[in-house]
C-alpha positions in Angstrom: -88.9 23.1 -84.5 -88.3 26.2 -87.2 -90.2 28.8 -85.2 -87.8 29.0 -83.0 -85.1 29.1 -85.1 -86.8 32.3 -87.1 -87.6 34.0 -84.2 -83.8 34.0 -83.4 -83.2 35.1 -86.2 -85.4 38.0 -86.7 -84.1 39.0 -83.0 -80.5 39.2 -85.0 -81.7 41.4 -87.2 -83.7 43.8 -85.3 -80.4 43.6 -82.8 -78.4 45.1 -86.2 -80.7 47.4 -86.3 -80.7 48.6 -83.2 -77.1 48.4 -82.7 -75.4 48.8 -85.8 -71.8 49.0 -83.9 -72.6 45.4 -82.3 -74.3 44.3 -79.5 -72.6 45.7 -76.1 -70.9 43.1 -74.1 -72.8 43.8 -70.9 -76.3 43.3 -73.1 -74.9 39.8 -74.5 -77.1 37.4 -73.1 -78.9 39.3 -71.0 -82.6 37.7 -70.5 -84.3 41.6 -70.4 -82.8 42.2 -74.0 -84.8 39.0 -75.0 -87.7 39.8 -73.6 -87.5 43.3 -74.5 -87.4 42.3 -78.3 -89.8 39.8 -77.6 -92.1 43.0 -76.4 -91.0 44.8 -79.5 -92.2 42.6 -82.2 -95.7 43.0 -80.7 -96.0 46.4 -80.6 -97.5 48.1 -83.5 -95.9 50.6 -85.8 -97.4 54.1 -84.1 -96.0 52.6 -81.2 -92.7 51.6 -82.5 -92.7 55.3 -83.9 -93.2 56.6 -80.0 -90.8 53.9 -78.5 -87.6 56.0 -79.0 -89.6 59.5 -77.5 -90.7 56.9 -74.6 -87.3 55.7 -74.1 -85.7 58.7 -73.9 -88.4 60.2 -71.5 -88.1 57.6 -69.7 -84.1 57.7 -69.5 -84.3 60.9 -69.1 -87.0 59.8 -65.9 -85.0 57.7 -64.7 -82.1 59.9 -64.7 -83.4 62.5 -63.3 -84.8 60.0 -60.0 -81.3 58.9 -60.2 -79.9 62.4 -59.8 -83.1 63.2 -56.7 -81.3 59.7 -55.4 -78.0 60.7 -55.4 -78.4 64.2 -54.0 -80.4 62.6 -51.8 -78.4 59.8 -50.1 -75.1 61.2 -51.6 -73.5 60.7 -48.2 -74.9 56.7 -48.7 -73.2 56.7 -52.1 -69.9 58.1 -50.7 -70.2 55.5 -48.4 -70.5 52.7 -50.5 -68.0 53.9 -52.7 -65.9 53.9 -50.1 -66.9 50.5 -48.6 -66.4 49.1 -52.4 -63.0 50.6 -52.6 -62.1 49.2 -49.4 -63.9 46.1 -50.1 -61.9 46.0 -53.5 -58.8 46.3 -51.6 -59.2 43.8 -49.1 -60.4 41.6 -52.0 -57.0 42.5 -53.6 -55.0 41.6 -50.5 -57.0 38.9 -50.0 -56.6 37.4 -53.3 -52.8 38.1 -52.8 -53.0 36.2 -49.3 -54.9 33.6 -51.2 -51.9 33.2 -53.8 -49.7 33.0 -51.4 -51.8 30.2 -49.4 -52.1 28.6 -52.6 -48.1 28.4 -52.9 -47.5 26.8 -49.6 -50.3 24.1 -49.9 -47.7 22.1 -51.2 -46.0 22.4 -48.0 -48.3 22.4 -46.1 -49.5 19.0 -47.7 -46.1 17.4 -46.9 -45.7 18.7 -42.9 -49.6 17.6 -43.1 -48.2 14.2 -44.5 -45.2 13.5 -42.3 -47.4 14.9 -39.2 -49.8 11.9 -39.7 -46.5 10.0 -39.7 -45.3 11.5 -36.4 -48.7 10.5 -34.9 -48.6 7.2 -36.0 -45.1 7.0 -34.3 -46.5 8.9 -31.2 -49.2 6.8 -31.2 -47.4 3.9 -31.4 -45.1 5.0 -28.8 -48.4 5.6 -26.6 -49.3 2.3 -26.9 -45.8 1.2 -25.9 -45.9 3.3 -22.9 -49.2 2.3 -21.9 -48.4 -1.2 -22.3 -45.2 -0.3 -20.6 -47.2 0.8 -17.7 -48.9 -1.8 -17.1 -45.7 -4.2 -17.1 -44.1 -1.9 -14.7 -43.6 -4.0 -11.9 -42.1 -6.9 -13.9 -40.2 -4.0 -16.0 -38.8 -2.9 -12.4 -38.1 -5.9 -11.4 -35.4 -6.4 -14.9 -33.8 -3.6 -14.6 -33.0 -3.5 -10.6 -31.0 -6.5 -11.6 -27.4 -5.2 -11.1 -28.2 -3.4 -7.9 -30.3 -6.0 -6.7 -27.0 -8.9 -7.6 -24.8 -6.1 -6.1 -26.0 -6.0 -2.5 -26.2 -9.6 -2.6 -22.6 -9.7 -3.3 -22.0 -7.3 -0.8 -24.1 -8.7 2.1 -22.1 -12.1 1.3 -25.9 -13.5 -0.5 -23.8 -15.5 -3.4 -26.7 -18.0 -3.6 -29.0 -15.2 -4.4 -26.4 -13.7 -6.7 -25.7 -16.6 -8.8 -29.5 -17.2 -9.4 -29.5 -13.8 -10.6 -26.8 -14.2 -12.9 -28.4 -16.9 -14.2 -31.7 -15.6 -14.9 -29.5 -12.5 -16.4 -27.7 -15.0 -18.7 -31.2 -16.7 -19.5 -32.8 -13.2 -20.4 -29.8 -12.1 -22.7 -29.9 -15.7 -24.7 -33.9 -15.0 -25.3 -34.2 -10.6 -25.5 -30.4 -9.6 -26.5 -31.5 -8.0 -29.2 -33.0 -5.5 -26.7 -30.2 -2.4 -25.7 -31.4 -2.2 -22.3 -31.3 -5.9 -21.7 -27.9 -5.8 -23.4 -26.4 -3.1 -20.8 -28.1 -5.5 -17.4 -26.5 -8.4 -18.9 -23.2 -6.8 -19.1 -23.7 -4.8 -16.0 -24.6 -8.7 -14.3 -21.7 -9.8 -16.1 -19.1 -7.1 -14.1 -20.5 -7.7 -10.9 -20.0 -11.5 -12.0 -16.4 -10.9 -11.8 -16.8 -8.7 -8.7 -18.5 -11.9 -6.9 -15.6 -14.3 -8.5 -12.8 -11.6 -7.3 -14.4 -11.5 -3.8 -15.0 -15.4 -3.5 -11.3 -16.0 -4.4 -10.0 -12.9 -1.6 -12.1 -15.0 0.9 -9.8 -17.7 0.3 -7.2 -15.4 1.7 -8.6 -15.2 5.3 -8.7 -17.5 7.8 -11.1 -20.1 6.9 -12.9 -23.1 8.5 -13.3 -26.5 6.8 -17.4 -25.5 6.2 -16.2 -21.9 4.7 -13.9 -23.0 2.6 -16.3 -26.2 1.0 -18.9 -23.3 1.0 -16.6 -21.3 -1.5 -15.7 -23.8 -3.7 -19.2 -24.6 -4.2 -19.9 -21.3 -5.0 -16.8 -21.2 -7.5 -17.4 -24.4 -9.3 -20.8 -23.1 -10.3 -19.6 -19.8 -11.3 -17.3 -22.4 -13.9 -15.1 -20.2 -13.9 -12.3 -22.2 -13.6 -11.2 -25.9 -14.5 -10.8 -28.5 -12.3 -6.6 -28.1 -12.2 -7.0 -23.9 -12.2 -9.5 -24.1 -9.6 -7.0 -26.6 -7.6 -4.2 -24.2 -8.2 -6.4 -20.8 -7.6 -7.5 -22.5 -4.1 -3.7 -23.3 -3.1 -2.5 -19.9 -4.3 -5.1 -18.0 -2.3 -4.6 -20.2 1.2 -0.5 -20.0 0.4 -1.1 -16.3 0.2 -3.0 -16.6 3.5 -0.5 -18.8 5.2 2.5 -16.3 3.8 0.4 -13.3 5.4 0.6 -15.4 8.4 4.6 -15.9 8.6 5.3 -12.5 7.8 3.8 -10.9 10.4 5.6 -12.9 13.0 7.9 -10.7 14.7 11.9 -11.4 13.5 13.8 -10.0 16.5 13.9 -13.0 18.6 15.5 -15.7 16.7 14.1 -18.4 19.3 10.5 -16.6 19.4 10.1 -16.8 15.4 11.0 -20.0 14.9 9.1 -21.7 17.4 5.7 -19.1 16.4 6.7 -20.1 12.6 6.8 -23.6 13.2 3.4 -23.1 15.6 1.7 -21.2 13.0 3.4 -23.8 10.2 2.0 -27.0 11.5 -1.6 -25.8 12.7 -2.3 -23.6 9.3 -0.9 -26.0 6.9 -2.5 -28.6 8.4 -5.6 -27.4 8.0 -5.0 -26.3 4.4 -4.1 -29.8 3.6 -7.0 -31.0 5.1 -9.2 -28.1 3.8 -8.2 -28.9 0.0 -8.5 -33.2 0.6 -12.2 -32.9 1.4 -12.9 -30.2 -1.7 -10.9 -32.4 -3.5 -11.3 -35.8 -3.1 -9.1 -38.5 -5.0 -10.9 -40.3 -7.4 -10.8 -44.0 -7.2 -8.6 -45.5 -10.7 -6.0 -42.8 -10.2 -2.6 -42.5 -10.8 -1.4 -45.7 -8.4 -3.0 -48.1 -10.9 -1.4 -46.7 -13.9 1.3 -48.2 -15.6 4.5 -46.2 -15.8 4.9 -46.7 -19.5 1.5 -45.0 -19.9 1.4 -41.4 -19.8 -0.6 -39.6 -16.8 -4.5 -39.3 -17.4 -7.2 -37.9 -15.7 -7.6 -34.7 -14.2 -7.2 -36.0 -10.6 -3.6 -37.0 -11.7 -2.3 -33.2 -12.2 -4.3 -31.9 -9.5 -2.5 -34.1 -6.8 0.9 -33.4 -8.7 0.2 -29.5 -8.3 -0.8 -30.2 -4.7 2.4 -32.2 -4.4 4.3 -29.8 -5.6 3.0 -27.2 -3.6 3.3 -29.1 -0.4 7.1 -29.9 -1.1 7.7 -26.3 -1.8 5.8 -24.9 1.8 8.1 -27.6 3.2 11.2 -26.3 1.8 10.4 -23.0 2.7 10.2 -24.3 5.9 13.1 -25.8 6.0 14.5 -22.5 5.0 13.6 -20.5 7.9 14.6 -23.1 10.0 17.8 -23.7 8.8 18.2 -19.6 8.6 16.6 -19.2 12.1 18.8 -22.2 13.5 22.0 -20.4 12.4 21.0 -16.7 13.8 21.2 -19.0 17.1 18.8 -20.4 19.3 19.1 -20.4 22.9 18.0 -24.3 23.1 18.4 -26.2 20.1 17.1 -29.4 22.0 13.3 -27.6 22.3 13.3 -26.7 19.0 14.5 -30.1 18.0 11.5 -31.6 19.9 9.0 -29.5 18.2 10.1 -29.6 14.8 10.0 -33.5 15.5 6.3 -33.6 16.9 5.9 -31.4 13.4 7.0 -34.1 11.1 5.6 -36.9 12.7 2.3 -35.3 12.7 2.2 -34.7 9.4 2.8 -38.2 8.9 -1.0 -38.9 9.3 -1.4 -36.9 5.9 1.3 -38.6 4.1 4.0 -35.4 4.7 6.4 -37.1 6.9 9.7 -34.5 6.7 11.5 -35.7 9.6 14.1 -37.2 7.9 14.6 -33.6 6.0 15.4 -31.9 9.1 17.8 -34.2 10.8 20.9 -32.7 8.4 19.8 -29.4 9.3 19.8 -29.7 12.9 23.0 -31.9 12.7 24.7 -29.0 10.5 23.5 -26.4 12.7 24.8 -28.2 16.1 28.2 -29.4 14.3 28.8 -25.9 13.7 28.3 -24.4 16.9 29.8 -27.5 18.4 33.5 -26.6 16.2 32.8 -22.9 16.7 33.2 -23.4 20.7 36.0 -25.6 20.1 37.6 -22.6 18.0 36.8 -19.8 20.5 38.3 -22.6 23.2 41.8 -23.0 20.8 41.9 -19.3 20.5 41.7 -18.9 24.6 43.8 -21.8 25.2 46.5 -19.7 23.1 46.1 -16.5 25.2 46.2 -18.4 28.4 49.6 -19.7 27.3 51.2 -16.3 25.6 50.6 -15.2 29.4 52.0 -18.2 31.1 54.8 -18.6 32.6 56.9 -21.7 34.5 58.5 -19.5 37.3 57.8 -20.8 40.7 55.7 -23.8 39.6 55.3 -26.4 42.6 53.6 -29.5 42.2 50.4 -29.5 44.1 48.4 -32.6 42.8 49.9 -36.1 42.7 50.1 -37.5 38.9 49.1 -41.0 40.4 46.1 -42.0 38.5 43.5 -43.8 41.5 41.5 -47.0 40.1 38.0 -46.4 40.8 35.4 -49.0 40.4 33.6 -48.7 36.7 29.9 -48.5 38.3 31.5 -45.5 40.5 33.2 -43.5 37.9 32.6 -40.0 37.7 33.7 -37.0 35.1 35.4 -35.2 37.6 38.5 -33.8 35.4 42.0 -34.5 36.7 43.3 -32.3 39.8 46.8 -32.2 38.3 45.1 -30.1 35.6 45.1 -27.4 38.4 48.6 -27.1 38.4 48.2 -25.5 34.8 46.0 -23.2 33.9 46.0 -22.7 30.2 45.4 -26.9 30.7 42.7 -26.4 33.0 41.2 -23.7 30.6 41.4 -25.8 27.8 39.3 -28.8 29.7 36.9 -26.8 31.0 36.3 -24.9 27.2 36.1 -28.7 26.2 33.5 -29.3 28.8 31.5 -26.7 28.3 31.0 -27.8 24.5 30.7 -31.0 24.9 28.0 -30.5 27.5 25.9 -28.0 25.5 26.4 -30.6 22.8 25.1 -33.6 25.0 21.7 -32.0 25.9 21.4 -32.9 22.1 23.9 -35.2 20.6 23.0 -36.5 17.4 24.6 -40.0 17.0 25.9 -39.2 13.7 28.2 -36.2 14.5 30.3 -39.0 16.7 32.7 -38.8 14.4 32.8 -34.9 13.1 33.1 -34.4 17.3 35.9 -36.4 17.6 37.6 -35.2 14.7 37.2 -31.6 16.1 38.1 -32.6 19.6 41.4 -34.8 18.1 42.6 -31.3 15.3 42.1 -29.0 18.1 44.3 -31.5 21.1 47.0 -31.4 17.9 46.8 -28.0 17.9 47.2 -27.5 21.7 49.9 -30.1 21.8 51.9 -27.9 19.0 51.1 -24.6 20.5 53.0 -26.3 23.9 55.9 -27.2 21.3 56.2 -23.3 20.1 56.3 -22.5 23.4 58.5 -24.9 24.5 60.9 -23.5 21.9 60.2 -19.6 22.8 60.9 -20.4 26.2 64.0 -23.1 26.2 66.6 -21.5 26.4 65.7 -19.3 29.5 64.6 -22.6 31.6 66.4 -23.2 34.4 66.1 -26.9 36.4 62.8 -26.8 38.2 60.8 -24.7 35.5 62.1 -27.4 32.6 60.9 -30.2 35.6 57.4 -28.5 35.3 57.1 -28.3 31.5 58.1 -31.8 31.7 54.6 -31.9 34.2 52.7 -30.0 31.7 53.3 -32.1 28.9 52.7 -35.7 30.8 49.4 -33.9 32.5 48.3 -32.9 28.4 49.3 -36.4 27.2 48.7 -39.2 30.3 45.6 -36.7 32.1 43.7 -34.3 29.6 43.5 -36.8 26.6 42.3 -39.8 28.2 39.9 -37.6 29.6 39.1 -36.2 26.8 38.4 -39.6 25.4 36.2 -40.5 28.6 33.9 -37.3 28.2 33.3 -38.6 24.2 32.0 -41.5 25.2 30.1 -40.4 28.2 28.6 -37.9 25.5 28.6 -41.2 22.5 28.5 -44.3 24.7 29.7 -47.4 22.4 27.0 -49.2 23.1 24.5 -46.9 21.5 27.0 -46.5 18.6 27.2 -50.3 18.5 23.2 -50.9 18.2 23.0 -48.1 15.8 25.8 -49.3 12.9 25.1 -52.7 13.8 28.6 -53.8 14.9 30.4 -54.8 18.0 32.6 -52.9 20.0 36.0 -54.4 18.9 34.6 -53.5 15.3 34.3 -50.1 16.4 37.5 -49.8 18.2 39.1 -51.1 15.2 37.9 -48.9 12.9 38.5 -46.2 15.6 35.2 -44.6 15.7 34.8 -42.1 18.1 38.3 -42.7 19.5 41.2 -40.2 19.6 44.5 -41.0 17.9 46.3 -40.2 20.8 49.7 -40.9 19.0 48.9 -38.4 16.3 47.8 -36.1 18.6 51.2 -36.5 20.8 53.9 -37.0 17.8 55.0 -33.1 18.3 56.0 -33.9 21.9 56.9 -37.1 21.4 60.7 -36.5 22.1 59.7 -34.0 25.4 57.7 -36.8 27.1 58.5 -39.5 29.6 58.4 -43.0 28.8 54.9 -44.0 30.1 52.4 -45.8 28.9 48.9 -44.2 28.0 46.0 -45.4 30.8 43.4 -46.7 28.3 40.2 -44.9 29.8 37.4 -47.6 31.5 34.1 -48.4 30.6 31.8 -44.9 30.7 28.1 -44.3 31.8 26.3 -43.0 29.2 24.8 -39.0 28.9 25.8 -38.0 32.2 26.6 -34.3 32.7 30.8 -33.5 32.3 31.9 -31.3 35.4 34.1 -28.1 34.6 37.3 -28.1 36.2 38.1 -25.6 38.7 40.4 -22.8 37.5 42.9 -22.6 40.4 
C-alpha cells in the first residue's frame, strides 16, 4: 500500500526537476508523462547523462521529418487548415444555431404540449365523426324534420305532421341540451303554427260536414285552443266564410240580392249550425237542469251561450239586409214574404224559429209603401182639381144606387164617378193601392190602412171645400148644381166604396176569428170602418139631406177594378 504512494512521490520530485516552472497544462495527466518517468527511474546514470543529447537529437529528428512532411504534403496541411478553419466556423455557427435552439425549446415544449392537446381534441372529434357516420341515416332522418313536417303541411298530410311534431316535442324533452336539436324543435315549432294558421283558413272555405269534423280533430290535438276558444275560433272562421259569401252577391238588383242573400242565408247557415252541433255535441246535465240561483257551470254552458249569441247576431244581420233591401223596393213583396217564411220555419227544426221577427218588418215595409201611394194619390187628386173646372158639366150617370144581391156583388166602382175626374182619379189611385196591398195584406195593418184611407178622404173632402170657396163666387146655376153632384158622388158613392174595397181587402170575418170577437164587437169599436162623419164634417153644410147607404156584406180578397177615367 506505501509503494505506491512513494513512487508518486518520487515522480513529483523528478517532475520539479524537470520542470522547475511547473508542469505544462497539456502534460497534466498525460499517461506518456507516467510512463515516461516510469522509463526514467530505470535507466542508469550514463544513460540519464545521454538522455537530454538523445532528446534533443531526437526532437531535432523529429523536427526535421516534420519539416520533410510539411514541404511534402504542404498543399494537405493548407488543406486541413482550411477544413479546420471552416470546420471551426461551422462549429461556431453551429454552436450559435444550437443556442438559439436551446432558447426556443421552451416553446417548442409548449406548442409540443398543446399540439398533443389539439390531437386529442381531433381525435376525439374523429371519433365523433366516425361514429357520426355510421348514425348517418338515423342523423338524416332528425334533421330532415322541418322539411319533411313542411311538405306534409303543404300536401294537406296533417296526420303525418302532427306525429312529427310530436316526435319533435319528444326529442327536445330528452336531447335539448343539444343546439341542433334545439333549432329542429323550434323550426317544428313554426311550422306548428303554419299547420294551426292553415287548419283554421280551411275553416274559411266551403266546407262539408266530414271536412269540417276532420279539422277539428286535427285542431283539438294540436291543443291549441280550449274548448270555448276553439267554439268561438270555429264560428269566427265559418262567419268569415258565410260574410265572404254575402258580399259577393251582386247589390244592384234590390229584388236579385235579397232573394240570393236569403238563398245563400238559409242553405250556408244551416249547414254551419249543423256543422258545429255534430263537432260539438251538448253534454247531458247541462244548463236546462241547473237551478237559476246557481251560477252557470260547465264548459258546455258558455259554449252554447257563444253559439247563441252568434246565431242571434247572423239573424239580426239578416234582418238588417232585409229590412234595408225591403225598403230600396222590391218588385213583389208577396215572393219575398213566402221565402223569408219557408226560411224561418225551416229553421225551426234547429230551434232558430225567427218568423215572428220578420212579420214587423214586412208589415213596416208594406204600411209604408201602402201610405206612400196614398200620398202620391192625395198629391194627384190635388192637381186633378187645380185643373178642374164645373163649366158645361151634364149629368151622364144616374146617382140611383141599384140593390144587387150580396152573393152577386162586384167592386165595380160607381159610374157616377165618371162624371168627375179628379173623383174618378182619386178611386182609381185608391184601387191601385189597395190592390198591390191585397196580394199581401197583413191582418194587422187593418187598422193603419183604414186610418190612411179615412186622413187622406178628409183631406180630399177639404181640398173640395177650398175649392168650393176659390170658385163660389164665379158659379153660376148649373155649375153650383154640379158641385152639389160632386160632393153627394164623394160623400153617398166614393166613401161607401171605399169602405166596401177595405173589407173586400180585410173581410170581418177573418178579423173576427183573428181578435176573437164578433162582428158587432168590431163594428162597435169601429175597426176597420171609416168615420164617414168625420170624414164629411167640412161639407157638411154643402150636402143634401140623405142618408149614407151602409155598404153590404163583401167577398173576401177579390181583385178591386180601376175605374175608367172618362
Amino acid at each position: 500500500m506505501d509503494f505506491p504512494d512513494k513512487m508518486d512521490m518520487e515522480n513529483e520530485r523528478v517532475l520539479k526537476l524537470i520542470f522547475p516552472d511547473g508542469v505544462p497544462d497539456n502534460l497534466r495527466g498525460n499517461p506518456e508523462l507516467d510512463n515516461y518517468l516510469a522509463k526514467l527511474g530505470t535507466c542508469k546514470v550514463e544513460q540519464l547523462k545521454k538522455e537530454q543529447t538523445r532528446l534533443a537529437d531526437e526532437a531535432r529528428s523529429i523536427l526535421e521529418q516534420t519539416q520533410d512532411l510539411a514541404i511534402s504534403n504542404y498543399r494537405t496541411f493548407i488543406t486541413t487548415a482550411e477544413n479546420s478553419r471552416s470546420i471551426f466556423s461551422e462549429f461556431l455557427r453551429s454552436e450559435q444555431q444550437l443556442d438559439t435552439l436551446v432558447g426556443k425549446l421552451p416553446d417548442l415544449s409548449a406548442q409540443c404540449e398543446r399540439f398533443l392537446l389539439d390531437s386529442a381534441e381531433l381525435n376525439e372529434q374523429r371519433r365523433l365523426n366516425s361514429i357520426t357516420l355510421q348514425k348517418n341515416a338515423q342523423l338524416l332522418e332528425v334533421l330532415e324534420l322541418p322539411q319533411l313536417m313542411e311538405r306534409c303541411i303543404r300536401e294537406g298530410r296533417y296526420e303525418e305532421a302532427l306525429e312529427l311534431a310530436a316526435y319533435a316535442t319528444r326529442l327536445g324533452q330528452h336531447q335539448g341540451h343539444i343546439p341542433v336539436v334545439t333549432s329542429i324543435v323550434r323550426s317544428v315549432e313554426a311550422l306548428w303554427h303554419t299547420m294551426l294558421v292553415q287548419l283554421v283558413s280551411q275553416l274559411r272555405t266551403d266546407l262539408q260536414l266530414p271536412k269540417c269534423l276532420q279539422i277539428v280533430g286535427y285542431l283539438r290535438r294540436m291543443q291549441a285552443f280550449g274548448d270555448n276558444e276553439l267554439r268561438l275560433k270555429f264560428l269566427q272562421a265559418r262567419d268569415a266564410w258565410l260574410t265572404s259569401c254575402l258580399e259577393a252577391i251582386p247589390t244592384s238588383d234590390a229584388q236579385q240580392h235579397l232573394s240570393k242573400t236569403i238563398e245563400i242565408t238559409r242553405i250556408n247557415l244551416f249547414n254551419i249550425i249543423t256543422q258545429y252541433r255534430a263537432i260539438f255535441p251538448e253534454e247531458e246535465g247541462n244548463s236546462k237542469t241547473q237551478t237559476p240561483l246557481r251560477p252557470l257551470q260547465g264548459v258546455s254552458c258558455n259554449g252554447d251561450r257563444l253559439f247563441q249569441a252568434w246565431l242571434h247576431n247572423k239573424i239580426n244581420d239578416f234582418l238588417e239586409t232585409l229590412k234595408k233591401d225591403l225598403e230600396l223596393g222590391v218588385g213583389s213583396v208577396e215572393t219575398v214574404l213566402g221565402q223569408c217564411m219557408y226560411f224561418g220555419l225551416s229553421f225551426s227544426r234547429v230551434g232558430a224559429d225567427f218568423r215572428a221577427l220578420m212579420a214587423p218588418i214586412f208589415v213596416g215595409v208594406i204600411r209604408r209603401r201602402f201610405e206612400s201611394s196614398v200620398e202620391q194619390v192625395n198629391e194627384q187628386f190635388e192637381r186633378e182639381l187645380e185643373r178642374f173646372t164645373l163649366i158645361n158639366k151634364v149629368a151622364m150617370h144616374s146617382h140611383a144606387r141599384k140593390q144587387v144581391d150580396p152573393e152577386q156583388e162586384t167592386f165595380a166602382p160607381p159610374e157616377t164617378l165618371l162624371d168627375f175626374y179628379p173623383l174618378a182619379a182619386l178611386c182609381n189611385g185608391y184601387l191601385g193601392a189597395l190592390n198591390e196591398l191585397r196580394l199581401c195584406a197583413p191582418l194587422a195593418l187593418a187598422t193603419d190602412v183604414t186610418r190612411c184611407l179615412q186622413h187622406s178622404l178628409q183631406l180630399a173632402a177639404q181640398r173640395v171645400l177650398a175649392f168650393y170657396r176659390q170658385e163660389q163666387q164665379a158659379f153660376a146655376g148649373s155649375e153650383r148644381e154640379a158641385f152639389v153632384r160632386l160632393c153627394s158622388c164623394l160623400a153617398y158613392d166614393l166613401v161607401p166604396y171605399m169602405q166596401r174595397c177595405i173589407h173586400g181587402v180585410f173581410p170581418p170575418q177573418s178579423l173576427t176569428v183573428h181578435l176573437g170577437i164578433s162582428l158587432l164587437q168590431l163594428e162597435q169599436q169601429q175597426l176597420t170602418y171609416l168615420q164617414q162623419t168625420r170624414i164629411l164634417e167640412p161639407l157638411r153644410h154643402l150636402l143634401p139631406i140623405k142618408a149614407l147607404v151602409q155598404p153590404p156584406e163583401t167577398k173576401p180578397n177579390v181583385a178591386l177594378p180601376v175605374a175608367a177615367e172618362g
